[in-house]
ZADREN-652998 format. One record per atom (N, C-alpha, C, O): residue number from 1; atom name; x, y, z. Coordinates in pm, 1 decimal. Layout:
<rogus>
{NUM "CA" {X Y Z}}
...
</rogus>
This chain:
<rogus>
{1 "N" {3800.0 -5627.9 491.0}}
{1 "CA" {3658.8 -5631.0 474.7}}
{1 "C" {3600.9 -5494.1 504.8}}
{1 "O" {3665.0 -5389.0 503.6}}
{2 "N" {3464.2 -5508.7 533.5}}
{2 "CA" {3406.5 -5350.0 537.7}}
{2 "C" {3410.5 -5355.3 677.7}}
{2 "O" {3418.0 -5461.4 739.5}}
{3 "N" {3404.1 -5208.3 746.9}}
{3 "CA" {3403.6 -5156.1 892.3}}
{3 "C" {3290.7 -5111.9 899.9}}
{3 "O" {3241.7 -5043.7 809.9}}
{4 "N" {3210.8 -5151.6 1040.4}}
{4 "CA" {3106.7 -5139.1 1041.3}}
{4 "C" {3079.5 -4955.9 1046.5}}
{4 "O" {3169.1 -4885.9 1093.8}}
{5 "N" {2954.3 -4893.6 995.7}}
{5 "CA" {2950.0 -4753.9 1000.1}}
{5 "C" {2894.2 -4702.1 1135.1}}
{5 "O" {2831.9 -4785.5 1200.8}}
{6 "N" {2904.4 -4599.4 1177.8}}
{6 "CA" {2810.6 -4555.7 1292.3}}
{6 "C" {2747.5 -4424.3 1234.6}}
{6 "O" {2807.4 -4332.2 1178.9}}
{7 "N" {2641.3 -4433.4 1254.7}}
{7 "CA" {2532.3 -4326.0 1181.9}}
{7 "C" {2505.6 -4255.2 1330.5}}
{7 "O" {2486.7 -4316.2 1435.7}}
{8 "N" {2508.0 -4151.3 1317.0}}
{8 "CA" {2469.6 -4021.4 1384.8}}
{8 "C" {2302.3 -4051.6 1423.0}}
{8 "O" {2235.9 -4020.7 1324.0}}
{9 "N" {2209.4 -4104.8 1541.0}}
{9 "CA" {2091.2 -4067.8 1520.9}}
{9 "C" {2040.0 -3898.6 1582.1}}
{9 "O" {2109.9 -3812.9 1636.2}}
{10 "N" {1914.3 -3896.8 1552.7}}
{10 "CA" {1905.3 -3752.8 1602.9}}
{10 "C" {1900.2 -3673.6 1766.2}}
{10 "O" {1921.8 -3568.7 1826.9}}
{11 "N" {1844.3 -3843.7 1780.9}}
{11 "CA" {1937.6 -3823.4 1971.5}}
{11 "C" {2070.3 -3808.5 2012.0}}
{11 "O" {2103.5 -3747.5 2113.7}}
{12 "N" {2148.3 -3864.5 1932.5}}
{12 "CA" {2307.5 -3828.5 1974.0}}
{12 "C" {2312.8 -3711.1 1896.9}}
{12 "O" {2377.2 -3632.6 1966.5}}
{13 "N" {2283.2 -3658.5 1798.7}}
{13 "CA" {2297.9 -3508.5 1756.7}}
{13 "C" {2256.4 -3412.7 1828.6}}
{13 "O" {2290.1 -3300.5 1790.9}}
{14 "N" {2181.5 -3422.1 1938.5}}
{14 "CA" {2057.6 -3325.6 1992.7}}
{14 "C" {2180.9 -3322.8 2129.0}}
{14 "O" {2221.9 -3223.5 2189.1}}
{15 "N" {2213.3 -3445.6 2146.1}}
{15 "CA" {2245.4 -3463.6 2284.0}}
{15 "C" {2408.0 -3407.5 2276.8}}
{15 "O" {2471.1 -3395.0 2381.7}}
{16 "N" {2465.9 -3377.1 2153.0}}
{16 "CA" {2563.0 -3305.5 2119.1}}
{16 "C" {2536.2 -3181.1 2186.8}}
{16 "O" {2591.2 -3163.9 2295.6}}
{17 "N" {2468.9 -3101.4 2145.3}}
{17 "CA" {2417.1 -2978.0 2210.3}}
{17 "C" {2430.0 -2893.6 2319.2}}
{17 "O" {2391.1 -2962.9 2413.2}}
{18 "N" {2456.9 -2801.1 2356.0}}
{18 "CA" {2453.5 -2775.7 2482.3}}
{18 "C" {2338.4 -2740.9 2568.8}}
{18 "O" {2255.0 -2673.1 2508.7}}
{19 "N" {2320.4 -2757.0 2644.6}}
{19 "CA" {2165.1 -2685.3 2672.9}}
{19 "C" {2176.5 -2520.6 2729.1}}
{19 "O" {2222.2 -2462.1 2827.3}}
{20 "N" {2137.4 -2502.0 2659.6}}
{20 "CA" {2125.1 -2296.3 2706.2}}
{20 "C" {2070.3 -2257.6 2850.5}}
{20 "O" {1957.7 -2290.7 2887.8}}
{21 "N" {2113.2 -2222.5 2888.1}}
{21 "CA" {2105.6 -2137.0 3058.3}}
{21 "C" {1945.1 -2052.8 3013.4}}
{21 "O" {1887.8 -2044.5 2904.8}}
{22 "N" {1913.7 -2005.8 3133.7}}
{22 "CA" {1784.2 -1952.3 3112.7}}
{22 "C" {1752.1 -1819.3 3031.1}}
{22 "O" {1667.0 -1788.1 2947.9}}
{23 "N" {1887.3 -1738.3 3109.3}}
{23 "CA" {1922.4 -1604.1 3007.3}}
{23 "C" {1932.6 -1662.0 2883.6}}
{23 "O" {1828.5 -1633.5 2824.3}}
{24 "N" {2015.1 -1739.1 2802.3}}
{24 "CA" {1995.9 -1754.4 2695.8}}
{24 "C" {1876.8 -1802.8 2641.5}}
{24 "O" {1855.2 -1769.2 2525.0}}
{25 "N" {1783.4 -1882.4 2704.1}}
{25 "CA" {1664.4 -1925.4 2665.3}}
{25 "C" {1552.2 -1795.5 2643.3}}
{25 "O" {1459.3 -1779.4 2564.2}}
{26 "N" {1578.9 -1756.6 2695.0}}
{26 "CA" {1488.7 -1592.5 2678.9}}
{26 "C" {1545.1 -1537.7 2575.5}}
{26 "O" {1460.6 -1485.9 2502.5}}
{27 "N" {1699.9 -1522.0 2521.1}}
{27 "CA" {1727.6 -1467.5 2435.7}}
{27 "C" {1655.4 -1545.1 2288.5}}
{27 "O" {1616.5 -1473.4 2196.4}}
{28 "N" {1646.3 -1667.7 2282.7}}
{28 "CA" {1573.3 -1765.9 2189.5}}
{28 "C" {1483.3 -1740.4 2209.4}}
{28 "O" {1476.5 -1648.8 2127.4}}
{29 "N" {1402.9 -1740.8 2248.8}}
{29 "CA" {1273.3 -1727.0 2269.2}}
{29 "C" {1258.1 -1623.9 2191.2}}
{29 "O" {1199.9 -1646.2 2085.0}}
{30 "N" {1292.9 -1518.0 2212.1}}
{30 "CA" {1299.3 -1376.0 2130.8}}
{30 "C" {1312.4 -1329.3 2014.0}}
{30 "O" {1252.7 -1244.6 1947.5}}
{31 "N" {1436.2 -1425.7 1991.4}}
{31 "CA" {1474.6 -1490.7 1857.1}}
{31 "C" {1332.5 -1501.8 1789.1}}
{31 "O" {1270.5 -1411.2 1733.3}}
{32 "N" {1298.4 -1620.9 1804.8}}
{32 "CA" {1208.1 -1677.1 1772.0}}
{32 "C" {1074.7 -1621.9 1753.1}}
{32 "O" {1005.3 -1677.5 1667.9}}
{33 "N" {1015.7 -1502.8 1829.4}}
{33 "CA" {918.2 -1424.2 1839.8}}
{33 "C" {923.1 -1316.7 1727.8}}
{33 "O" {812.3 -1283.4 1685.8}}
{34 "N" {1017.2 -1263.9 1678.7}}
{34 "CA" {1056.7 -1167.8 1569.6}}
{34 "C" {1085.9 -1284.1 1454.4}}
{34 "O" {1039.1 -1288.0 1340.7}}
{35 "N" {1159.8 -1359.7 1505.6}}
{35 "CA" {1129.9 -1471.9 1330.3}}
{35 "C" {962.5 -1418.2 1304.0}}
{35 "O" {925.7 -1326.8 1230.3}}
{36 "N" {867.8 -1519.3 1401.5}}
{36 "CA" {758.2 -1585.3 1355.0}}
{36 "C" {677.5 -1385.6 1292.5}}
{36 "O" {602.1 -1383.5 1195.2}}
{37 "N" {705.7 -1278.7 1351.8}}
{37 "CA" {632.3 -1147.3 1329.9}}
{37 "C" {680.4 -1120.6 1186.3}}
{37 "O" {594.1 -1081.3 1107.8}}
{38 "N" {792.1 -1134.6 1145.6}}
{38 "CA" {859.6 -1119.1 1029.2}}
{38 "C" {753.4 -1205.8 880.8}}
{38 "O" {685.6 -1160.4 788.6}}
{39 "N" {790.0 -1346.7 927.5}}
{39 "CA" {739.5 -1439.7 844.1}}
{39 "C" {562.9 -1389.9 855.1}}
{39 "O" {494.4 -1399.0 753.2}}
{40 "N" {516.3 -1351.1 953.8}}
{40 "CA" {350.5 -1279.7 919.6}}
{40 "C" {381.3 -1161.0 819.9}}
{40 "O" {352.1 -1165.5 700.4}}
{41 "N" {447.6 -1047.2 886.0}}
{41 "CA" {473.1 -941.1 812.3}}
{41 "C" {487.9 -972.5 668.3}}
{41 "O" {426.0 -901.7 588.8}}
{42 "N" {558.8 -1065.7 625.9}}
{42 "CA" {608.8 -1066.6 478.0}}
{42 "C" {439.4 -1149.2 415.0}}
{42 "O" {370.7 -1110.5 320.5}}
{43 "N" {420.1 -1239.7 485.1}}
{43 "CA" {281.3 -1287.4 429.0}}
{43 "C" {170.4 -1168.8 376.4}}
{43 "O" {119.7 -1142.5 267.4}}
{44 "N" {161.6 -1116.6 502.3}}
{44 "CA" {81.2 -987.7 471.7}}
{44 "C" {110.2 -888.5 389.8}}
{44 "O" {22.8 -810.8 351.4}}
{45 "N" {241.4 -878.6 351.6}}
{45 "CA" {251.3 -790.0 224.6}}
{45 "C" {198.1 -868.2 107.3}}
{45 "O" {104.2 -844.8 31.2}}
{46 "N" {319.7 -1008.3 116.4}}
{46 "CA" {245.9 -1025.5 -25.6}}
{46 "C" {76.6 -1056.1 -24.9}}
{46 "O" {41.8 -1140.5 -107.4}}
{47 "N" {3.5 -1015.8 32.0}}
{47 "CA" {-121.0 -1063.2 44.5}}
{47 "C" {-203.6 -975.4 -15.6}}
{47 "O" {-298.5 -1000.6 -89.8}}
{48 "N" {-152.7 -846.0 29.1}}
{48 "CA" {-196.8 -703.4 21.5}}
{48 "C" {-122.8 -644.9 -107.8}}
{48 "O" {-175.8 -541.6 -148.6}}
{49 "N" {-31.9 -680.7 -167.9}}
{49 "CA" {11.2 -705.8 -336.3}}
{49 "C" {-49.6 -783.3 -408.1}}
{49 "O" {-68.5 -750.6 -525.3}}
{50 "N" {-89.2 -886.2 -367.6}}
{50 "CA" {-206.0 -958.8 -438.3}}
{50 "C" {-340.7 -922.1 -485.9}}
{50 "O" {-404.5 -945.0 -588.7}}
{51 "N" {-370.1 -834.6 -338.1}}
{51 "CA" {-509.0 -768.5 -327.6}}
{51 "C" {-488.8 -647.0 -451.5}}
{51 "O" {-560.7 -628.6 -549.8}}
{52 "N" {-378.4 -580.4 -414.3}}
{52 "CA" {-357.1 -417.1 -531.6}}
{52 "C" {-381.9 -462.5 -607.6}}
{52 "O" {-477.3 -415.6 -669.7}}
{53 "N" {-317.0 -584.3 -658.6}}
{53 "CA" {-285.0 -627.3 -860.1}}
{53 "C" {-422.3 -651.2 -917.1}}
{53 "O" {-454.5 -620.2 -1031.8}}
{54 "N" {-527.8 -728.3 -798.4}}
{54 "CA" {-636.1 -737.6 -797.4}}
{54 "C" {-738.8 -596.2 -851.6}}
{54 "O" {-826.7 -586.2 -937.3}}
{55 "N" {-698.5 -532.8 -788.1}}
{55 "CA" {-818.2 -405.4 -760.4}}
{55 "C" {-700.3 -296.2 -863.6}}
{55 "O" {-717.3 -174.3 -863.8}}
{56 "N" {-624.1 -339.8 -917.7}}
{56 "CA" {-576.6 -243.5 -1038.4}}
{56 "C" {-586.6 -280.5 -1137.7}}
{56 "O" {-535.4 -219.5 -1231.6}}
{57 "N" {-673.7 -423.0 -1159.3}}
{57 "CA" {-711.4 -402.1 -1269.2}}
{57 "C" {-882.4 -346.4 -1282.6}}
{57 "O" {-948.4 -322.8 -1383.9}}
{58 "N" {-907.8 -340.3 -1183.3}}
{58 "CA" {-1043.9 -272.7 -1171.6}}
{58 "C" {-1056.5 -114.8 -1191.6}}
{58 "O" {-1136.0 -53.5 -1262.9}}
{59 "N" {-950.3 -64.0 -1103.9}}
{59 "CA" {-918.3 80.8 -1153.0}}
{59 "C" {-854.1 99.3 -1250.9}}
{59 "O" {-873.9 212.4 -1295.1}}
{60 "N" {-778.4 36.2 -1313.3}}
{60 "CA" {-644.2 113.5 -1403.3}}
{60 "C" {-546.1 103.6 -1426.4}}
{60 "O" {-494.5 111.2 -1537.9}}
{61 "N" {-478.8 77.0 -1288.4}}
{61 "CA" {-347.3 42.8 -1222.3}}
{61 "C" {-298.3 154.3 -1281.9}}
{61 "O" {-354.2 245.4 -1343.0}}
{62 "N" {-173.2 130.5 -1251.8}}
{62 "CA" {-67.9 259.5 -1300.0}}
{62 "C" {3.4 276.9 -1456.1}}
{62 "O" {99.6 353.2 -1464.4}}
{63 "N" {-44.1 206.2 -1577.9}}
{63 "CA" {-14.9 191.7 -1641.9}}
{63 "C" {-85.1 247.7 -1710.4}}
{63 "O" {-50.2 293.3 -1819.3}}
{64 "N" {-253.9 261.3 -1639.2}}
{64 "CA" {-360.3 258.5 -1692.0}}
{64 "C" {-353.2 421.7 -1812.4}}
{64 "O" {-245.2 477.2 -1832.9}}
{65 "N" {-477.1 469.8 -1872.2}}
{65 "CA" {-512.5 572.2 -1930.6}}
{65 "C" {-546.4 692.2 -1831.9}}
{65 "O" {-600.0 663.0 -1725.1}}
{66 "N" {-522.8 805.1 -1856.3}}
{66 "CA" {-528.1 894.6 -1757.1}}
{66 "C" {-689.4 914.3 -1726.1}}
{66 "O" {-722.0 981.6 -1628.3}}
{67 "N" {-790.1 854.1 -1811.5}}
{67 "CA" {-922.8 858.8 -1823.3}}
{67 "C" {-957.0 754.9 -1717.0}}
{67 "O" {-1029.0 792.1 -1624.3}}
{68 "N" {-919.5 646.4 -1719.4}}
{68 "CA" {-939.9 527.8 -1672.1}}
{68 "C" {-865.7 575.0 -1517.2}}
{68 "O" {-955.0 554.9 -1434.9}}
{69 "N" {-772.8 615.2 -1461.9}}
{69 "CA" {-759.2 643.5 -1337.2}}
{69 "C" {-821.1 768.9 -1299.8}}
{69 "O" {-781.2 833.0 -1202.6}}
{70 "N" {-897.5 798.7 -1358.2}}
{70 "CA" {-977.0 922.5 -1316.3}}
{70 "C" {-1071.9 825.5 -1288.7}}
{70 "O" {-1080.2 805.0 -1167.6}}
{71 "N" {-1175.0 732.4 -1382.1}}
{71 "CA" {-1284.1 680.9 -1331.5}}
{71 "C" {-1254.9 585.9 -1208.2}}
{71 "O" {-1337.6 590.4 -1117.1}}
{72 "N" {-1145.9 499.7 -1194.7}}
{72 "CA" {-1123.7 456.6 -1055.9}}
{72 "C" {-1111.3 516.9 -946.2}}
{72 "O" {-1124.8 455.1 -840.7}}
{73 "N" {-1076.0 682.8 -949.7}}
{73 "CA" {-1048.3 767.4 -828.1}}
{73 "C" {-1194.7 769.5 -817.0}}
{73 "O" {-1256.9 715.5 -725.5}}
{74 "N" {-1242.1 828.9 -906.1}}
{74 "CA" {-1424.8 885.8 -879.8}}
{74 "C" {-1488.5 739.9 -796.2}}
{74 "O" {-1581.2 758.6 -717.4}}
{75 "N" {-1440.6 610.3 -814.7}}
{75 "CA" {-1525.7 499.7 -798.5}}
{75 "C" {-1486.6 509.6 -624.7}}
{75 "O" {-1573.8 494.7 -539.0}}
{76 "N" {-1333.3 538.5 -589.9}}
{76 "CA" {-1323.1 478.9 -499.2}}
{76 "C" {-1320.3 625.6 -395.4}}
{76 "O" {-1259.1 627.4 -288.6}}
{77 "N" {-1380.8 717.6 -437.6}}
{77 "CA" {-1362.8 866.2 -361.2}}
{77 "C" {-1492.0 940.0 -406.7}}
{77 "O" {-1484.3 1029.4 -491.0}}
{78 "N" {-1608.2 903.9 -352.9}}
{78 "CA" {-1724.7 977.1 -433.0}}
{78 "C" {-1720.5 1083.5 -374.8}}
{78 "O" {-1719.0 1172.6 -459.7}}
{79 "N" {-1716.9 1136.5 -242.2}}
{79 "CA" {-1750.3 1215.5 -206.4}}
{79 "C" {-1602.0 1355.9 -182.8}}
{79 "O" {-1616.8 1468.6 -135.6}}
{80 "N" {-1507.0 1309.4 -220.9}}
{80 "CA" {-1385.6 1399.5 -291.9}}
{80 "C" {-1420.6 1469.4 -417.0}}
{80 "O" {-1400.3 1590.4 -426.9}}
{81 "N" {-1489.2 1377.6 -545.2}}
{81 "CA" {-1498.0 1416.7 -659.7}}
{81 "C" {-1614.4 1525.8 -654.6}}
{81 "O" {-1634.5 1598.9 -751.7}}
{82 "N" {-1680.5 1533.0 -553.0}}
{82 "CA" {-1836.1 1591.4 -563.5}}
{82 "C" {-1819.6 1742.4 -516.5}}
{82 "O" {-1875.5 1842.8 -560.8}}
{83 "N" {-1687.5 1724.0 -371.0}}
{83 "CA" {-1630.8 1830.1 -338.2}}
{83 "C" {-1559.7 1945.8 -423.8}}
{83 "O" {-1569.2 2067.5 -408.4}}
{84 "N" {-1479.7 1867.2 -526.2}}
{84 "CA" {-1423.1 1932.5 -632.6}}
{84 "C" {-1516.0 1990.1 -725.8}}
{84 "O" {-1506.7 2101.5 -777.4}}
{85 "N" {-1638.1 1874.8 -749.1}}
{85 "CA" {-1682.9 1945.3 -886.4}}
{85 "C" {-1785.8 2093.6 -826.9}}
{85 "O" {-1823.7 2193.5 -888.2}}
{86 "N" {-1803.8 2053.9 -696.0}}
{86 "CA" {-1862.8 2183.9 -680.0}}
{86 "C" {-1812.0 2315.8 -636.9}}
{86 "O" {-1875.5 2420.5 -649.9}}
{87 "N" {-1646.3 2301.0 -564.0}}
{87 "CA" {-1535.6 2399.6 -620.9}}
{87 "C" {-1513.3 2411.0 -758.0}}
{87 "O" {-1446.3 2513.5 -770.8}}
{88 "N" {-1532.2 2363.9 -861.9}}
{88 "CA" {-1531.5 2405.3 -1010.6}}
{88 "C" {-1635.2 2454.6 -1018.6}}
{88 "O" {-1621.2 2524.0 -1119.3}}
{89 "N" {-1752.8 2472.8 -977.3}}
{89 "CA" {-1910.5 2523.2 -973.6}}
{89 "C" {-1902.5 2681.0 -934.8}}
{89 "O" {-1934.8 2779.3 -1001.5}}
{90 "N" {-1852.3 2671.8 -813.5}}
{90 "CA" {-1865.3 2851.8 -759.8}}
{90 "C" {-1725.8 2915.2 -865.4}}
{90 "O" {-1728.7 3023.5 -923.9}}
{91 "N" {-1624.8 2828.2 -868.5}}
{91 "CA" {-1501.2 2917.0 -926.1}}
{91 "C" {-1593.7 2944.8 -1079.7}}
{91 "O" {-1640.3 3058.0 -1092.4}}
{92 "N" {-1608.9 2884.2 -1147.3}}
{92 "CA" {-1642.6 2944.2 -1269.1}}
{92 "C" {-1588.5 2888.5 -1417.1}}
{92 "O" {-1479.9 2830.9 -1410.1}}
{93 "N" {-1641.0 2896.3 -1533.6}}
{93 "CA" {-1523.6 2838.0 -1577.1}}
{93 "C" {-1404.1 2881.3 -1701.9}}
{93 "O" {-1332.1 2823.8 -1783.6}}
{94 "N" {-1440.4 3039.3 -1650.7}}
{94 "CA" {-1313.0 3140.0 -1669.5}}
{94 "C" {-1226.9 3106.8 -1609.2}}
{94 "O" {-1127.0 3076.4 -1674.4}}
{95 "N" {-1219.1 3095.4 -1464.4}}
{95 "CA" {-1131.8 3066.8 -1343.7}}
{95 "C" {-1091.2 2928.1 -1366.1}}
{95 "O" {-980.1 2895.1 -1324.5}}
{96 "N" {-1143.8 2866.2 -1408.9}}
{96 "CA" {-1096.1 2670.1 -1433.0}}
{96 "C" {-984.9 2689.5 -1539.8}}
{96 "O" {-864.9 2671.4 -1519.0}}
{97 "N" {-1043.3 2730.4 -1661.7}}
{97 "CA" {-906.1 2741.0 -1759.9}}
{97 "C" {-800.5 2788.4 -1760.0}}
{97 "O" {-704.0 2745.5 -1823.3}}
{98 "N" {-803.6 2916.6 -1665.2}}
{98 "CA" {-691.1 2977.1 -1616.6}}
{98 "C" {-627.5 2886.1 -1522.7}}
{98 "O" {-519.3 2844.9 -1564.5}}
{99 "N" {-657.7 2847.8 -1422.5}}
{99 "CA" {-606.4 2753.4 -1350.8}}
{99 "C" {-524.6 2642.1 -1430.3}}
{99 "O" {-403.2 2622.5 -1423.1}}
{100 "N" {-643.5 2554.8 -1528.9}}
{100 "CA" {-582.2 2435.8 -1584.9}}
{100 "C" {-431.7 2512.1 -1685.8}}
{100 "O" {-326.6 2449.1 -1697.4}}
{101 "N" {-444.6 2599.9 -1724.9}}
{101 "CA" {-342.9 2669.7 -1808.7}}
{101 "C" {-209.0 2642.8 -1722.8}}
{101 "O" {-118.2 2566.8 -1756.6}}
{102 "N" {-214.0 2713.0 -1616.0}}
{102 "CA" {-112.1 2710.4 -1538.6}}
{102 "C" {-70.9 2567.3 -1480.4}}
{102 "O" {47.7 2534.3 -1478.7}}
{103 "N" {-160.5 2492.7 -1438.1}}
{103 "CA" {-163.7 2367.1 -1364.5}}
{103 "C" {-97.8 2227.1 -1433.7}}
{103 "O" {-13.9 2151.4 -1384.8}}
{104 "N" {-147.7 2221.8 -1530.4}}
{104 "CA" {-170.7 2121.0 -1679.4}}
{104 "C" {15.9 2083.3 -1670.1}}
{104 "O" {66.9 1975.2 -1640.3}}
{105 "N" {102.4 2243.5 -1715.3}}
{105 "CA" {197.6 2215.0 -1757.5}}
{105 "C" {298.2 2173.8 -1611.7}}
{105 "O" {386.2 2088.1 -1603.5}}
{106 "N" {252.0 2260.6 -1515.0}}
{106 "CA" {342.6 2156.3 -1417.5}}
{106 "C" {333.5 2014.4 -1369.3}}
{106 "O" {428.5 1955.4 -1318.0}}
{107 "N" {218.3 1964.3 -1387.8}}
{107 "CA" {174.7 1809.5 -1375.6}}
{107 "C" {224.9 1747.6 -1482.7}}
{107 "O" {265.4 1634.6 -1455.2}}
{108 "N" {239.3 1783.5 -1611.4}}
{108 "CA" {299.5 1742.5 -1725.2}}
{108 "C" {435.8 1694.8 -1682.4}}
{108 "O" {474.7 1578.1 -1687.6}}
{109 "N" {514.3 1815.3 -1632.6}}
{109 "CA" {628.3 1804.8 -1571.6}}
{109 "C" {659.6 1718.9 -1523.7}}
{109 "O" {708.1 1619.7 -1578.2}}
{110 "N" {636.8 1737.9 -1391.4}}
{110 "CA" {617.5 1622.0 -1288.8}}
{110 "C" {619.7 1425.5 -1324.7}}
{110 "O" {688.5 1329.9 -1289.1}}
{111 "N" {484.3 1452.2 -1425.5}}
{111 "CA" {493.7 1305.0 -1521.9}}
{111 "C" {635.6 1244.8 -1547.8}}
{111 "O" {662.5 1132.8 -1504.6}}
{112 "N" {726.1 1318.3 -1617.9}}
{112 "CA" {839.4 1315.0 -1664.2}}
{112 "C" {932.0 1211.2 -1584.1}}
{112 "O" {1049.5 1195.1 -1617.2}}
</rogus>
């Protein structure tokens, strides 16, 4: 005939166990403290990847037109762009083309 089964409950599994000394309980504990910082950490990235994908399509993102991440820098840096345009103001704009001449092709580069 059939033999009766004995099922494991989760008290005799638990009670399998050993119980950890105090040093080791501190070591768990610890354990456990870098789990739970980890599992924030990773939340917060993807959170803050969520937020970029968000706000790149507002700027441009990186895919964007070189026009279009210019107007997102200007949006999100007014007072950078104002700095510059008024270093393009005293330089001149003899001095700008010469510059961009030289400049243009190493950023080109760089692109690559």
């Amino acid at each position: 005939m059939s033999t009766p089964r004995t099922t494991a409950t989760p008290q005799t599994a638990s009670s399998a166990r050993p119980v950890p000394t105090p040093e080791q309980q501190r070591v768990l504990d610890r354990i456990e403290l870098q789990r739970e910082r980890l599992r924030a950490r990773r939340a917060a990235r993807a959170q803050a990847r969520a937020l970029a994908e968000q706000a790149g399509g507002l700027t441009g993102g990186e895919d964007a037109s070189l026009a279009l991440r210019a107007a997102g820098f200007a949006r999100e840096h007014p007072l950078a762009v104002a700095a510059m345009a008024g270093v393009a103001l005293v330089a001149g704009p003899r001095r700008l083309v010469r510059w961009a001449g030289i400049l243009l092709p190493m950023v080109m580069r760089l692109r690559r």
